[in-house]
C-alpha positions as CSV (number, residue, x, y, z in Angstrom):
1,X,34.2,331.7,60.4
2,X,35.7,330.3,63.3
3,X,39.6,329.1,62.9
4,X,41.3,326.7,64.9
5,X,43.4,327.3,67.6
6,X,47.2,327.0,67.3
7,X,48.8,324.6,69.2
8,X,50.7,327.5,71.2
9,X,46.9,329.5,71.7
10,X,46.0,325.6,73.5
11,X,49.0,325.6,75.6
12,X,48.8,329.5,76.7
13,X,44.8,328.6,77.4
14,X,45.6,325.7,79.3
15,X,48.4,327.1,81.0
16,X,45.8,330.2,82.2
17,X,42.9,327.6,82.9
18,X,45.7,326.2,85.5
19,X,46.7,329.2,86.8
20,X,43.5,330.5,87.3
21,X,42.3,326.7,88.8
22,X,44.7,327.4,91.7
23,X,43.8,330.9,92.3
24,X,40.1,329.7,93.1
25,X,41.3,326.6,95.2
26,X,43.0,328.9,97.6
27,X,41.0,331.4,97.4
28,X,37.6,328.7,98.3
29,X,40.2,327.7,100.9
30,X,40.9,330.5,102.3
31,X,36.6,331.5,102.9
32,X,36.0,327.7,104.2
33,X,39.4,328.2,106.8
34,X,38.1,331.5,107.9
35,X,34.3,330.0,108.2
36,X,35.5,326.8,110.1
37,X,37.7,329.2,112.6
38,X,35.0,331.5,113.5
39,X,32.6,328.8,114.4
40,X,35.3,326.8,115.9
41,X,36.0,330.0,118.6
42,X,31.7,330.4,119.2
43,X,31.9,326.8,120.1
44,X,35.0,326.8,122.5
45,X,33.5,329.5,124.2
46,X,30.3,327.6,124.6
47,X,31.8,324.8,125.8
48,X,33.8,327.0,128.2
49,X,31.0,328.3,129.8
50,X,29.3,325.4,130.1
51,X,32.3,323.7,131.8
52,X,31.9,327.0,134.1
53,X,28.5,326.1,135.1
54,X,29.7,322.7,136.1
55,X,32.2,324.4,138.7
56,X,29.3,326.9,139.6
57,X,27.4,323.6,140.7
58,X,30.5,321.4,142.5
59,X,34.1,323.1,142.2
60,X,34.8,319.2,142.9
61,X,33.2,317.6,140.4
62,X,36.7,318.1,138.1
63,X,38.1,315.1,140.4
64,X,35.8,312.9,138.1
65,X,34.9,314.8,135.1
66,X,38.4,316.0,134.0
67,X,40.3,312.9,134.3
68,X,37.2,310.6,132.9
69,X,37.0,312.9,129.8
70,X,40.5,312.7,129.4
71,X,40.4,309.2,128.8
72,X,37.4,309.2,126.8
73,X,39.0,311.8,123.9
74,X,42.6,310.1,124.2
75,X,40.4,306.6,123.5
76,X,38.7,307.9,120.6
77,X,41.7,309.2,119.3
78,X,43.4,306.5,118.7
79,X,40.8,304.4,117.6
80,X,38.8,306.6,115.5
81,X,40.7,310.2,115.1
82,X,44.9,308.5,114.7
83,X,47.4,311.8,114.2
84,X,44.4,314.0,115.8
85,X,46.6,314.3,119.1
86,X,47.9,317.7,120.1
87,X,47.8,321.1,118.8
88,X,48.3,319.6,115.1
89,X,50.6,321.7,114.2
90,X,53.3,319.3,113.7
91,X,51.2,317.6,111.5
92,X,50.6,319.9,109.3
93,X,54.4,320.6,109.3
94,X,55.2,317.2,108.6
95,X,52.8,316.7,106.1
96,X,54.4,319.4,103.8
97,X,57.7,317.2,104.1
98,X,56.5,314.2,102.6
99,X,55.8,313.4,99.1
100,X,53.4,310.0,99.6
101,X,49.5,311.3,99.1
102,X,48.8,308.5,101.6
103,X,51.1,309.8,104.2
104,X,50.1,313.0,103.7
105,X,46.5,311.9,104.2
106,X,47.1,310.1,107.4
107,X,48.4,313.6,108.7
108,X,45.8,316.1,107.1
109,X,42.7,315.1,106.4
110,X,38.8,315.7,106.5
111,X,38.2,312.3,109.2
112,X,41.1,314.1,111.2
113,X,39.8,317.7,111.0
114,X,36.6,316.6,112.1
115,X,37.8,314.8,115.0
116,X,40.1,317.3,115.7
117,X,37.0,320.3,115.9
118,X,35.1,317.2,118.2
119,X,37.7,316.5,120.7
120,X,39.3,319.9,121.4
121,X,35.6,321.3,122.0
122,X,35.3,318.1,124.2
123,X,38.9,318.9,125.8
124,X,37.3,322.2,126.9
125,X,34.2,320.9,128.1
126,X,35.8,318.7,130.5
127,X,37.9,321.7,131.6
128,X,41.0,320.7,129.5
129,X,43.9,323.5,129.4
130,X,44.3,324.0,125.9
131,X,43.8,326.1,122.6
132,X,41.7,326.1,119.7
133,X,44.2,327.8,117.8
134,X,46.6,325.1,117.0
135,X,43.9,322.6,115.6
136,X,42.3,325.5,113.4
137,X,46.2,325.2,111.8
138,X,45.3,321.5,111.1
139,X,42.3,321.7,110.0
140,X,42.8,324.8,107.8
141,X,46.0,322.3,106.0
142,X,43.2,319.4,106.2
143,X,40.5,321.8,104.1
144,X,43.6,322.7,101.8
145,X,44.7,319.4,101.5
146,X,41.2,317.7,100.7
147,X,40.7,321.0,97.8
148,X,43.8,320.9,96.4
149,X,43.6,316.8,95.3
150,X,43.0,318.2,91.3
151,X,46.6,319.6,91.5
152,X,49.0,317.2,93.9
153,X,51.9,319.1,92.9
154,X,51.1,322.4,94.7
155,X,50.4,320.3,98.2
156,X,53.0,321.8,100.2
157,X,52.0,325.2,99.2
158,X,47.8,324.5,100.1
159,X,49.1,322.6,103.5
160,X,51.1,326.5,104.1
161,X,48.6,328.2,103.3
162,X,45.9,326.6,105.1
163,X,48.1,326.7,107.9
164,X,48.4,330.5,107.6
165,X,44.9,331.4,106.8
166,X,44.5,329.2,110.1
167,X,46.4,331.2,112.3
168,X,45.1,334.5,110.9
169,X,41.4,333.7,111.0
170,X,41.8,332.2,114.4
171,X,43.2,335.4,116.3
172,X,41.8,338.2,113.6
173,X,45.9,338.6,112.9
174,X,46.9,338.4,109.6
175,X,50.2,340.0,109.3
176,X,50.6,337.0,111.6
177,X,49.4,334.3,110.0
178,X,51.9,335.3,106.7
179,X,54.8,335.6,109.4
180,X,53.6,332.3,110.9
181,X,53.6,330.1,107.6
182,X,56.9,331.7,106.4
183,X,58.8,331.9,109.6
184,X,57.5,328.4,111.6
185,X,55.5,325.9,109.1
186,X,58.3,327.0,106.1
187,X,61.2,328.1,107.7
188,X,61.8,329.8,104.3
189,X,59.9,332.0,101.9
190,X,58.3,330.2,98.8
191,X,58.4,332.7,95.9
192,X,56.0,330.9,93.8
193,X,53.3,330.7,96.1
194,X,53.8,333.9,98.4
195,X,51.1,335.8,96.6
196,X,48.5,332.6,96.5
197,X,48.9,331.9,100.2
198,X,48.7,335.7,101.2
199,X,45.4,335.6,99.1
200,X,44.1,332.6,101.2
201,X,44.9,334.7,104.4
202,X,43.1,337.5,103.2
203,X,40.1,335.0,102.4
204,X,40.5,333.7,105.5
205,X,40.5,336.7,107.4
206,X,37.8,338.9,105.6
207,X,35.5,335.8,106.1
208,X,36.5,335.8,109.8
209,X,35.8,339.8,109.2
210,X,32.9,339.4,107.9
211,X,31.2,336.3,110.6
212,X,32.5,337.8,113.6
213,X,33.7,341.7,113.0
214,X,36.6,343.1,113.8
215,X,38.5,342.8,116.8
216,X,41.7,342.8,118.7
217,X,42.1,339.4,120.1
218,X,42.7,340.5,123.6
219,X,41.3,343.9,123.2
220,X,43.4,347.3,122.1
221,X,46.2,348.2,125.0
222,X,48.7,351.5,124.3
223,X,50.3,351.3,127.4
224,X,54.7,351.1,126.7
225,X,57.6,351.2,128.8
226,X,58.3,354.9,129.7
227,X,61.2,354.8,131.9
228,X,64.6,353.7,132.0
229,X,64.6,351.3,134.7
230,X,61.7,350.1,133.2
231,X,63.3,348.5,130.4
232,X,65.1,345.9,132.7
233,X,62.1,344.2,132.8
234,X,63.2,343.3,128.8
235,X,65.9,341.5,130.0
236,X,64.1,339.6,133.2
237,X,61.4,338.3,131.0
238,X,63.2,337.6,128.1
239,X,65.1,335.1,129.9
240,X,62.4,334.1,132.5
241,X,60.2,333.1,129.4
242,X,63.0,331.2,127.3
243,X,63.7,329.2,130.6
244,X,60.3,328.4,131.0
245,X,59.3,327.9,127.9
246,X,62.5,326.0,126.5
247,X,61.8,323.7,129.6
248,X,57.8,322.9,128.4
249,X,58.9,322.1,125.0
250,X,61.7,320.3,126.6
251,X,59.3,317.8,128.9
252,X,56.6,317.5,126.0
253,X,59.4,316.7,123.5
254,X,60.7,314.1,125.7
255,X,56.9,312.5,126.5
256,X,56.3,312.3,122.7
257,X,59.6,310.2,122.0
258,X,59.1,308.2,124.5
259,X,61.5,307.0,127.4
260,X,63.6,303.6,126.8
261,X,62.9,302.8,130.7
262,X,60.5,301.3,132.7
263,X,58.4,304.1,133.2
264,X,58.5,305.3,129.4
265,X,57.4,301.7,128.4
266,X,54.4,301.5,131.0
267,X,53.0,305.2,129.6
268,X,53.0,303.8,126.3
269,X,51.5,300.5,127.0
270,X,48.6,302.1,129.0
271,X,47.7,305.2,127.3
272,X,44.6,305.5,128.9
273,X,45.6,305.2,132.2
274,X,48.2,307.7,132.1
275,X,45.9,310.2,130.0
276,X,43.4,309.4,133.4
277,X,46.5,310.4,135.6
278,X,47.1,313.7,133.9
279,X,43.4,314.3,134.0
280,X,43.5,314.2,137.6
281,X,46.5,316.4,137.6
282,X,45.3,319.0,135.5
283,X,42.2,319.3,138.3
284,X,44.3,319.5,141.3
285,X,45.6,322.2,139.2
286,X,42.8,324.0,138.8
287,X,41.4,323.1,142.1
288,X,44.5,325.0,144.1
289,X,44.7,327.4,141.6
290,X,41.1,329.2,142.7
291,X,39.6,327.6,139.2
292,X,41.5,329.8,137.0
293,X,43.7,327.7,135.3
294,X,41.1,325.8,132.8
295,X,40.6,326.7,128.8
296,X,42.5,328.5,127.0
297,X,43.0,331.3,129.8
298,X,41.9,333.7,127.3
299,X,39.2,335.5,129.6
300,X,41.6,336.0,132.7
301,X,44.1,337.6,131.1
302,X,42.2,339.9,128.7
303,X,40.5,340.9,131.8
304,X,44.0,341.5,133.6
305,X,45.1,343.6,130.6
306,X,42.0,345.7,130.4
307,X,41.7,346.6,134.2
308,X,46.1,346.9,134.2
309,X,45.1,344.0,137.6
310,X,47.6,341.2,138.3
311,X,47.1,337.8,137.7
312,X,46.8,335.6,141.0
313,X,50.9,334.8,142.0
314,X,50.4,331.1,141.4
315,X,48.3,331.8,137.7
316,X,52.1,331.5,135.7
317,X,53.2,328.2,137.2
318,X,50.0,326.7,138.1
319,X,48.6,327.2,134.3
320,X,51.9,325.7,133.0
321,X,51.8,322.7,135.2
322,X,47.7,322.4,133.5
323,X,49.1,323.1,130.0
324,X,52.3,320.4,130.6
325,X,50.1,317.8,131.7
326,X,47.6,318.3,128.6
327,X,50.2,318.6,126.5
328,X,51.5,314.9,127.1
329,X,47.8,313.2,127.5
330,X,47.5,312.7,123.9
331,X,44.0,314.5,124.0
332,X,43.7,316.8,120.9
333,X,44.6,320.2,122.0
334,X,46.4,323.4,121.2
335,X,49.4,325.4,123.3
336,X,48.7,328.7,121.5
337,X,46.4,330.4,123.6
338,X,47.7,328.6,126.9
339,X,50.9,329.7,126.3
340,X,49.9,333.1,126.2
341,X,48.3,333.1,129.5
342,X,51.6,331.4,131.2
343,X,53.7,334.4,129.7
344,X,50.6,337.0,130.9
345,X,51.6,334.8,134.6
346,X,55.2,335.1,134.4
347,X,55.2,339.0,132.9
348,X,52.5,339.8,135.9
349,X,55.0,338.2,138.4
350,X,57.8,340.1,137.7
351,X,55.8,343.5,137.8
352,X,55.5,343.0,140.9
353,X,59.4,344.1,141.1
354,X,58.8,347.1,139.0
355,X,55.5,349.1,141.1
356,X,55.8,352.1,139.3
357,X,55.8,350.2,135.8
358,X,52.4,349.8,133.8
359,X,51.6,346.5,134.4
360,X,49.8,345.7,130.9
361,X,53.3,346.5,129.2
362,X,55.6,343.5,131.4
363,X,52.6,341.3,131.2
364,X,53.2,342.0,127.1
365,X,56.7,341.4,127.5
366,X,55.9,337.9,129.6
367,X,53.8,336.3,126.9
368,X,55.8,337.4,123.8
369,X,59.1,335.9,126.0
370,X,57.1,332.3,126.8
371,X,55.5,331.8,123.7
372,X,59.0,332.4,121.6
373,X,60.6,330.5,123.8
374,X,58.0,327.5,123.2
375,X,58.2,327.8,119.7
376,X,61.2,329.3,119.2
377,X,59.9,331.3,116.2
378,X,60.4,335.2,117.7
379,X,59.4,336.7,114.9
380,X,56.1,335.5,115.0
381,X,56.1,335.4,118.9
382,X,56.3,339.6,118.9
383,X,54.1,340.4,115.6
384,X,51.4,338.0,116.8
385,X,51.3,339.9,120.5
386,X,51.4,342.6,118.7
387,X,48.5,342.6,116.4
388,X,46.6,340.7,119.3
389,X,46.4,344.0,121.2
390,X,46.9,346.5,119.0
391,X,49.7,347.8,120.3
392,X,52.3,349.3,117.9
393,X,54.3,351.2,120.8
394,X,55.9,348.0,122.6
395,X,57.2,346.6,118.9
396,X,60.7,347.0,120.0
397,X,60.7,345.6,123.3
398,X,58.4,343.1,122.4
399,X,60.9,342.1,119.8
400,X,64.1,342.3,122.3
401,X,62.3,340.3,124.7
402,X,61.6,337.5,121.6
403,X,65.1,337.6,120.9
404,X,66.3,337.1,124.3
405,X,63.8,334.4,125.2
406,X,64.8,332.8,121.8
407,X,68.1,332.4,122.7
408,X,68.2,331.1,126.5
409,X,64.9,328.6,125.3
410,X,68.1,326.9,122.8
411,X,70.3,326.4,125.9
412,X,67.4,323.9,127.6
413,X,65.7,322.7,124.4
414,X,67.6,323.0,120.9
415,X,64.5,322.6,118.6
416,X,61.5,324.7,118.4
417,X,58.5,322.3,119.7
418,X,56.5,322.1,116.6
419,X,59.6,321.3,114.1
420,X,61.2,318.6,116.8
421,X,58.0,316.8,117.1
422,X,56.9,317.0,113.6
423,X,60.0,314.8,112.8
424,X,58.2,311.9,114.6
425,X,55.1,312.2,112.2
426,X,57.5,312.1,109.7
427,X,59.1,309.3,110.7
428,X,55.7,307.3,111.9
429,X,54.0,308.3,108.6
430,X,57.0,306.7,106.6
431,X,57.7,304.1,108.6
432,X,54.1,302.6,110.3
433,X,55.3,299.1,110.9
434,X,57.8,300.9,113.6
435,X,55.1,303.0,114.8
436,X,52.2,300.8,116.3
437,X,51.3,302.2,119.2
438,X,50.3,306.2,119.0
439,X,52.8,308.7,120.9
440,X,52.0,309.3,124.4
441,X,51.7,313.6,123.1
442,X,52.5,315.9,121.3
């Protein structure tokens, strides 16, 4: 004979359905994140080296094909892709601050995921010098975000997560994508949905596991600082970074706010035009730069890591100029990986100082020291490097070097890049009517 249930046996089984409801939506989320990420990296390699037999053909043809295809992705961003601009990391920062569904749509979404995977593959192809990274954060919060619509009160905790399990299927770091979401998309740590959003990283990154093997994202490295004198390179590319760094954020900040003046208000009216300009920029660039300084960079400085060889003396500032004028074109398009390669350019120019000094380790120190002073999140700037070449001896300078970079990035630029310009999503997605035109970048 079968007896009713009790009204508290109802509430304790619905209260485990739940429980177990959200379990499974970040867990799916997690596998589909992980999926997208790996296919996302085959595809920006493909389109890579197909860009690379374009310059096997004409080294010149990127006078045409860079700017034009500029202006092609920032025109079908803001007429078909809107909030698909830039490495969409803001976004999905700005999208776990608001509480409209809408809003949050217009920031995360499956239309803006997809246009996000189409355009930064077409940045690439057209010789672009940005990331993948950076969109995999977006659309890992856009999968999250278009799961997670049967519970709407644990958004901000599937936009985290599928920013996480972004960043830790993208570079085969997970320790790194958990630092990422607490340290940079949080800024705090979420008790009640730690364990749910470490389970969507672990998805995430056994699905990445599983498609593509495992792998240090620029390949294992044990070489450290031995000697004394050595450890002054801490110092030198601590600060070199956060100067450099603090002043990209600084300029990209600056573009996406717009100026007040003349010139501010003719960018703004003509988008197109001024994504054509930095098109052109970005191939001069590369032109004088030997035809190292498009992508993501990744290839030239694994390679530079692997055979301990320096990066050309102009790779550091040239590949910054490329990443700056991407940056503020409005084409979708991340800074991760670009960012990296600066730092590998600034850490390989100041080995040149120290000759009897392994040059993998201050090429280390450079990109940990640029990339926290970018985003001004060191703890994530030193863990990431870290797991990314497998290198567990240069944790503490790695981490001095953050700290330092960290702190002289404040004196140029007081707000990490992501969190100052996910403020103007938030402000556009709460206030449209003040917000017609799209930003120049982001």
């Amino acid at each position: 004979m079968l007896w009713p249930l009790s009204t508290r046996h109802k509430r304790l089984f619905k209260l485990t359905s739940a429980r177990w409801q959200r379990q499974a939506i970040f867990l799916l989320g997690g596998i589909c994140v992980g999926a997208i990420a790996v296919a996302l990296a085959q595809l920006a390699d493909l389109a890579q080296h197909a860009f690379g037999l374009l310059l096997a053909k004409s080294r010149y043809a990127v006078l045409a094909v860079t700017p034009l295809g500029f202006v092609l992705s920032a025109y079908l961003t803001i007429r078909l892709f809107p909030n698909a601009q830039g490495s969409g990391i803001p976004q999905a920062i700005a999208a776990r601050h608001l509480t409209d569904q809408r809003a949050r749509e217009s920031l995360v979404s499956m239309r803006i995921a997809i246009g996000k995977v189409i355009l930064t593959l077409f940045g690439l192809l057209c010789g672009g010098s940005v990331g993948r990274e950076g969109p995999t954060v977006q659309v890992g919060a856009s999968i999250m975000f278009a799961l997670g619509r049967v519970s709407p009160r644990r958004q901000p905790g599937l936009i985290l997560a599928g920013a996480a399990a972004g960043v830790a299927a993208a570079f085969n770091t997970p320790l790194a994508g958990i630092v990422f979401g607490i340290e940079e998309m949080s800024r705090a740590f979420e008790t009640r949905t730690s364990s749910l959003i470490i389970a969507a990283v672990i998805a995430a990154g056994l699905t990445s596991l599983a498609l593509a093997g495992n792998y240090a994202y620029f390949g294992s490295s044990a070489t450290s600082l031995a000697r004394g004198p050595d450890w002054l390179a801490v110092p030198l590319c601590g600060v070199a970074g956060g100067l450099a760094g603090g002043l990209f954020s600084r300029i990209v900040i600056t573009m996406a706010r717009g100026g007040k003046n003349s010139l501010g208000r003719a960018i703004k009216g003509h988008p197109l035009w001024f994504a054509f300009a930095c098109g052109l920029a970005v191939a001069i660039c590369g032109l004088v730069s030997g035809d190292t300084i498009y992508g993501t960079g990744y290839d030239q400085v694994k390679t530079a890591l692997e055979h301990g060889s320096p990066l050309p003396q102009d790779f550091g500032v040239l590949k910054l100029l490329a990443t700056t004028f991407a940056a503020i074109s409005g084409i979708p398009g991340g800074i991760f990986a670009p960012s990296l390669a600066v730092g590998a350019g600034i850490g390989s120019n100041i080995a040149s100082f120290f000759h009897d000094a392994p040059l993998g380790a201050i090429m280390l120190l450079g990109m940990v020291s640029y990339f926290a002073g970018v985003v001004q999140a060191p703890i994530t700037a030193f863990v990431i490097v870290t797991e990314m070449t497998d290198n567990h001896g240069m944790v503490v300078p790695l981490m001095a070097a953050a700290l330092i970079a960290h702190v002289t990035s404040r004196m140029i630029c007081e707000e990490g890049i992501y969190h100052a310009l996910a403020k103007g999503f938030v402000e556009r997605a709460t206030h449209p009517q003040d917000a017609k035109a799209p930003p120049a970048s982001n």
